[in-house]
C-alpha positions as CSV (number, residue, x, y, z in Angstrom):
1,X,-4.7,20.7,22.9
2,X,-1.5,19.5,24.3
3,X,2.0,20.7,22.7
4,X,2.6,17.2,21.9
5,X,-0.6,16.6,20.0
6,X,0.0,19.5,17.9
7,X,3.3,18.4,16.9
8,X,1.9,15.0,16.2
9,X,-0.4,16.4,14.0
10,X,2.0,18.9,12.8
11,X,4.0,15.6,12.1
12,X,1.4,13.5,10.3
13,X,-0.1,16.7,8.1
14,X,3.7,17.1,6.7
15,X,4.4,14.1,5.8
16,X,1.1,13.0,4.2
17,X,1.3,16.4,2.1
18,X,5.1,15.7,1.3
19,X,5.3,12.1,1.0
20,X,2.0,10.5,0.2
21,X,0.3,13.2,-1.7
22,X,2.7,13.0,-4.6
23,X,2.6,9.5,-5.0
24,X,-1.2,9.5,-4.9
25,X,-0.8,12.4,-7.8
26,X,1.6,10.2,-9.7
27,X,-0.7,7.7,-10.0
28,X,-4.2,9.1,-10.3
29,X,-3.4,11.3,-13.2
30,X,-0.1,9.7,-14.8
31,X,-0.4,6.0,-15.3
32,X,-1.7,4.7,-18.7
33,X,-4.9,2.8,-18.3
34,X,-5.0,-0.8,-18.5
35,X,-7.1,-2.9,-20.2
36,X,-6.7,-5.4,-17.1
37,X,-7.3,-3.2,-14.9
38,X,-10.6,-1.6,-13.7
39,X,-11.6,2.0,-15.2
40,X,-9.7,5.1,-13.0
41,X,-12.4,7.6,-12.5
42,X,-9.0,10.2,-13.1
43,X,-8.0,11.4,-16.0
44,X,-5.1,10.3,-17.7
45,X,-2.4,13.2,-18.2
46,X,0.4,11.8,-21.0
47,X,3.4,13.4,-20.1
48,X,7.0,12.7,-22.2
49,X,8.9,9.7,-21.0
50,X,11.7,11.4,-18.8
51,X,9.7,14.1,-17.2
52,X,7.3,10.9,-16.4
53,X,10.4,8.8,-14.8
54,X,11.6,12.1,-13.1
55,X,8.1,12.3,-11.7
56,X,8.4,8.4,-10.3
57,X,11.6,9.2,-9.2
58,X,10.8,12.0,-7.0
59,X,7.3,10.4,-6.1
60,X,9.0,7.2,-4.7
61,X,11.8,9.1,-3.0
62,X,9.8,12.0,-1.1
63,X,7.4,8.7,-0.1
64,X,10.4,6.6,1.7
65,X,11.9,9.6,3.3
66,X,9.4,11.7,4.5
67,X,8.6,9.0,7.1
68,X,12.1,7.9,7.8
69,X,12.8,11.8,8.6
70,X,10.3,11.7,10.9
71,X,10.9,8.2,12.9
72,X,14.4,9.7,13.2
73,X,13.0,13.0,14.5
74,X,10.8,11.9,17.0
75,X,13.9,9.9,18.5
76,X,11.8,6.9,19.6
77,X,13.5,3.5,19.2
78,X,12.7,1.9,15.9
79,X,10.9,-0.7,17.8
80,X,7.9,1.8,18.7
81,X,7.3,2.0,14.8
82,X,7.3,-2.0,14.5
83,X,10.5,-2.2,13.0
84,X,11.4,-5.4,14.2
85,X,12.0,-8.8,12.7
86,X,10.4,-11.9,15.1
87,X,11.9,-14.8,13.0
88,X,9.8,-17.9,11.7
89,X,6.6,-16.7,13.4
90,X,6.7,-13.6,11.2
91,X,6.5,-16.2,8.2
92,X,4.4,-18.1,8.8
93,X,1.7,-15.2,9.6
94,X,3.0,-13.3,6.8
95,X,2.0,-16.5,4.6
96,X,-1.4,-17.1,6.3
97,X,-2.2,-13.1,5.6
98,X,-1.0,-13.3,2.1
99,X,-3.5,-16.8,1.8
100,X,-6.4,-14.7,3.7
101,X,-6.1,-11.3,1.0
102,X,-5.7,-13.5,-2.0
103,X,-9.1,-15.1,-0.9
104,X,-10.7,-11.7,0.1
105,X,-9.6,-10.2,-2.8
106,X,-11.6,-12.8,-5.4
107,X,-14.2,-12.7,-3.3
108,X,-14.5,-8.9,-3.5
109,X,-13.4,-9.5,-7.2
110,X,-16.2,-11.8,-8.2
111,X,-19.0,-9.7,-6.1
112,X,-18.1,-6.6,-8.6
113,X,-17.8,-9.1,-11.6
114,X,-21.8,-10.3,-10.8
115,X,-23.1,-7.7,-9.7
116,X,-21.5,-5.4,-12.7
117,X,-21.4,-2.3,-10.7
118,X,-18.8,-0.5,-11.3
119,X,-17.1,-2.6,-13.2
120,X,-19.3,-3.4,-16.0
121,X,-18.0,-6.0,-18.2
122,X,-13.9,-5.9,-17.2
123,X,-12.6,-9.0,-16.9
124,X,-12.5,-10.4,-13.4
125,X,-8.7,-11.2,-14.5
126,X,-7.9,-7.5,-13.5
127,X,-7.5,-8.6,-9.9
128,X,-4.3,-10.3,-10.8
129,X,-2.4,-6.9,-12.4
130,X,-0.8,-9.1,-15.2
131,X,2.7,-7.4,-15.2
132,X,4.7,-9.6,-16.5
133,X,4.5,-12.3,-19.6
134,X,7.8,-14.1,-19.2
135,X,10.1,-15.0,-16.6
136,X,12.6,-12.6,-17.2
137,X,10.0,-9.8,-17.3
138,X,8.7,-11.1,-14.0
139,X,12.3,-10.9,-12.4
140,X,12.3,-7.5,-13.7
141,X,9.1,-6.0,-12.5
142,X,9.8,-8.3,-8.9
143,X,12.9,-6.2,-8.1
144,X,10.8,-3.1,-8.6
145,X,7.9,-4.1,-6.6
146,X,10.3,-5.8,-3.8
147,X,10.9,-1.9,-2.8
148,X,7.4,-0.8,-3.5
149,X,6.4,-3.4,-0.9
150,X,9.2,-2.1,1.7
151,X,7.8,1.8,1.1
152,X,4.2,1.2,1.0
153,X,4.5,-1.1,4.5
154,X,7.1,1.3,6.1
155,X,4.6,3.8,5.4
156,X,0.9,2.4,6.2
157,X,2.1,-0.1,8.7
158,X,4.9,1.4,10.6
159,X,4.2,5.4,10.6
160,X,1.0,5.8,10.0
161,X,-0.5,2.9,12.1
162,X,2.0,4.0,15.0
163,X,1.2,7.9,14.6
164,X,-2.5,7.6,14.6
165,X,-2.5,5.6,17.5
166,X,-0.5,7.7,19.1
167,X,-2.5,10.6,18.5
168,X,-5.6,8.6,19.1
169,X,-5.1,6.3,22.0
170,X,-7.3,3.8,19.7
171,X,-5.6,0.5,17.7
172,X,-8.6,0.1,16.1
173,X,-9.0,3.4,14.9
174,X,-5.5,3.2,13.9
175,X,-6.0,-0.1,11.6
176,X,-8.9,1.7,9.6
177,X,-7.5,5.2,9.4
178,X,-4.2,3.8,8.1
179,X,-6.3,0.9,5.6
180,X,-8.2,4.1,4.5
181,X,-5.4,6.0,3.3
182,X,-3.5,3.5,2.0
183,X,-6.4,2.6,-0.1
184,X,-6.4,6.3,-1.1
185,X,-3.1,6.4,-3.0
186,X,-5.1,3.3,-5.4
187,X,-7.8,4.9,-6.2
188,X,-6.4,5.0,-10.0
189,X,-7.4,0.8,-9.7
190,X,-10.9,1.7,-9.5
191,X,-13.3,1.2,-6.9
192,X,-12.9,-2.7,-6.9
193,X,-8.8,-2.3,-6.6
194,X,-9.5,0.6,-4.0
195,X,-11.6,-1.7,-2.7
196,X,-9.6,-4.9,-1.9
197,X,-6.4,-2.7,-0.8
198,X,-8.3,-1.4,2.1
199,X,-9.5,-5.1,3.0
200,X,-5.7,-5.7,2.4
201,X,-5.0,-2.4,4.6
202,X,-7.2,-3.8,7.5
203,X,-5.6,-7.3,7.1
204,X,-2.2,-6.3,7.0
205,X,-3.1,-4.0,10.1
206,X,-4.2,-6.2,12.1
207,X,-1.2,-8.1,11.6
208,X,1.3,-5.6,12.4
209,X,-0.3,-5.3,16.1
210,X,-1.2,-8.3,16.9
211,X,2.3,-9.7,15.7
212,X,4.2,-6.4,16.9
213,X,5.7,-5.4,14.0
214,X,6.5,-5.5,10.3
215,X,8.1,-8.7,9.6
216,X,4.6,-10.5,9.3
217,X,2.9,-8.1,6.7
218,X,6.4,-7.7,4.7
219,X,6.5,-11.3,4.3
220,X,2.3,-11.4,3.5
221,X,2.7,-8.9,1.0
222,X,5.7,-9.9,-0.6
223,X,4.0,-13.2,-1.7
224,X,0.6,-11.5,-2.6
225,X,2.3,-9.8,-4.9
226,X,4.4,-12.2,-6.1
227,X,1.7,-13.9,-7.1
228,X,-0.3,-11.4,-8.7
229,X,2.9,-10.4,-11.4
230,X,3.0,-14.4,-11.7
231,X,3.4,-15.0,-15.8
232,X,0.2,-16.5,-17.7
């Protein structure tokens, strides 16, 4: 094994174990369940309200900057992660994606809802996360998920799409491995939430190569979960 291959994989073990591990933590074992949400096969730790926003805090923060510290120490031009903006075209594919995951994921929805295995008799409403239940709760929980959506695609897309191809010499391998993982950190959804983000992993994947960046799957995103959190 080459230097360089070690210290990509030197790379990629520190900042899954520093960056993503805590959030998966934070959520597998810390979030209330939901009754619109599928079961979490994890137990649910209650811990007192500040130690719990301490916990988010440091969660969100090590799982931004663990991969910004390492796209600035690999000194490669932001433009090898994807970080680049292609104008309307991003848009309009971003919107397309969003359209394609918002059908994938009813589809994979009702299959679990029929078929009740595993989610018994949950509500097939539980794909939309209800959030919010007025507008100004809406604009509240937006802002919030406006920088989840910037961490989670700086993460999946950018880093760990680019590092594993790097490492591999294989896209395709890339897309999965990175749809994998990023369905990892859900796992507190259940297997039906799991589920659709890794269909939403591989569809957002595929966009961020074939469009060369992370303009397109920002945008798609964006509006997928804009309207999941949509009031009812």
């Amino acid at each position: 094994m080459t230097y360089a291959r070690r210290a990509l994989l030197r790379e990629i073990g520190w900042v899954l174990l520093i960056g993503v591990l805590p959030i998966f933590l934070l959520g597998a074992f810390t979030y209330p369940p939901c009754a619109e949400e599928p079961p979490s096969p994890f137990p649910y730790v209650a811990l007192p309200g500040p130690v719990h926003v301490a916990l988010v805090i440091y969660a969100y923060l090590s799982f931004v900057f663990a991969p910004m510290v390492a796209i600035a120490r690999s000194r490669r031009p932001l433009s090898h992660f994807g970080i680049t903006w292609h104008g309307a075209g991003d848009i309009a594919c971003g919107l397309a994606a969003s359209f394609a995951n918002y059908v994938a994921g009813w589809m994979i929805w009702g299959g679990y809802f029929v078929t009740g295995f595993p989610l018994g008799l949950e509500s097939i409403r539980a794909f939309h996360y209800v959030h919010a239940s007025s507008v100004h709760e809406f604009l509240g929980v937006w802002l919030w998920y406006v920088l989840v959506v910037f961490a989670e695609e700086l993460v999946a897309r950018c880093w760990l799409i680019t590092r594993l191809r790097d490492l591999t010499g294989s896209t395709p391998v890339a897309i999965v491995g990175a749809a994998a993982l990023y369905a990892g950190w859900h796992l507190f959804w259940g297997m039906a939430g799991a589920f659709h983000v890794f269909v939403a992993g591989l569809i957002f994947g595929a966009l961020f190569t074939c469009c060369g960046g992370w303009g397109a799957p920002l945008v798609g995103h964006w509006v997928f979960d804009a309207l999941t959190l949509l009031p009812r």
